[in-house]
N, C-alpha and C positions, 0 to 999 in steps of 0.2 A: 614469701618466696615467689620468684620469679621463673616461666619456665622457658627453656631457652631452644628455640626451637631449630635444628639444622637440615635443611633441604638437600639433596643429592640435585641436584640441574639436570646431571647429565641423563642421568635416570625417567627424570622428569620428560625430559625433549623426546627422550626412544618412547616413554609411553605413549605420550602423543600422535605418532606416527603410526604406532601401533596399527596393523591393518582392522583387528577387533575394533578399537576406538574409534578409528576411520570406520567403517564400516557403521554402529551406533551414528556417528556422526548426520554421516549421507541418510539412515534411516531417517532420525530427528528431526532432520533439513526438510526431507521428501513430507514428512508428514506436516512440518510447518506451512510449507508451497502450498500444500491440497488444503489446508485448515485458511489459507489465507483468502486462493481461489473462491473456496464454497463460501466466505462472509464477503467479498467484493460486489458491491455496487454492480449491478448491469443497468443499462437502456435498452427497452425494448426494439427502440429506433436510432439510436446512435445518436452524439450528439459531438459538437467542441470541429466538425469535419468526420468524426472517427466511425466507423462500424460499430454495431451493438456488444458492449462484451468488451471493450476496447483494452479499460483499465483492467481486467481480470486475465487478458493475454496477457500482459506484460510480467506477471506476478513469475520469478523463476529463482531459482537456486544456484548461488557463483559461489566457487570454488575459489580459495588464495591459501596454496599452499596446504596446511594444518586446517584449516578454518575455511568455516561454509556459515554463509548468509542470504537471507532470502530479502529477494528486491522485490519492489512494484513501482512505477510510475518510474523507472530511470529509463526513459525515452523520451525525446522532443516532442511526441506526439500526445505526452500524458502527464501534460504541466500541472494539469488540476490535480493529483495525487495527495499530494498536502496539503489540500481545503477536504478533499473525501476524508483522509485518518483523522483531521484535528476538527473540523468543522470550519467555520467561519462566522462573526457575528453579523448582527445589520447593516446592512449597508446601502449605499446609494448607486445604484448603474447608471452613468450618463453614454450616451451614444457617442464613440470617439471621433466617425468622418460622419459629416454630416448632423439633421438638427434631429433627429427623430431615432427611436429604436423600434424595429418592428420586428416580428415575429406573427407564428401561425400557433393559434390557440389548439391545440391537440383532442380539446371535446367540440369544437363547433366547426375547425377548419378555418374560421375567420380571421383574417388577416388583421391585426394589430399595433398601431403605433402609436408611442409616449416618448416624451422628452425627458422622461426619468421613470426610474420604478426603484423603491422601497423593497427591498428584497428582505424580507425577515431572515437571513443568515441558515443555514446549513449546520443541521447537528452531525459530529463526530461519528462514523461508523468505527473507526479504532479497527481498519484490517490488518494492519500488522502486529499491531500490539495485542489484538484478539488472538488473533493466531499462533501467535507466540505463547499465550498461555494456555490455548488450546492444547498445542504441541507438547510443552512441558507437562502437561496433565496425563497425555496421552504416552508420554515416552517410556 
């Protein structure tokens, strides 16, 4: 035997609206924001152009309609967002103008330049997906 199941829609839609559910809702979202902020990468000194803290401003709560989602990295200023959640593997940096890459080594000060560097890849921090289940645990 088969069970046969019949949904009311209309019923369905008013609950959603519901200002209680709304309300759950915005709680959920708020505590996802603050669970995503507190796992987000900082630099102590800023990096990519950006101030310290860069990618963890951007982390916020948008509203569409029914439904709330919690962003991070959707600004131009914080393309890296999707090598910080997923990681990245090994890879090679070549310097794009120019023959050399330089930089300033952070424990000696001394100034640095290669024509490649071997970057062992970037492990996953999972802010949103963290946060996410942070939030659900938490709700």
């Amino acid at each position: 035997m088969v069970a046969v199941w019949t949904f009311n829609h209309t019923e369905l839609e008013r609950l959603v609206v519901h200002p209680k559910v709304q309300a759950d809702l915005d709680r959920r979202a708020e505590a996802g924001r603050a669970a995503a902020d507190a796992v987000c990468p900082r630099s102590e000194d800023g990096r990519n152009g950006n101030p310290a803290g860069h990618l963890a401003s951007t982390v916020r709560v948008e509203k569409r309609g029914p439904a709330r989602r919690i962003l991070y990295g959707n600004d131009t200023t914080a393309w890296y967002a999707p090598l910080i959640e997923w990681g990245t593997r090994p890879h090679i940096i070549l310097p794009r103008n120019g023959r050399y890459l330089r930089w300033v080594d952070p424990g000696t000060g001394r100034v640095i330049y290669a024509r490649m560097v071997r970057h062992p890849g970037t492990p996953a921090y999972r802010v949103m997906s963290g946060a996410a289940l942070q939030a659900a645990r938490n709700g």
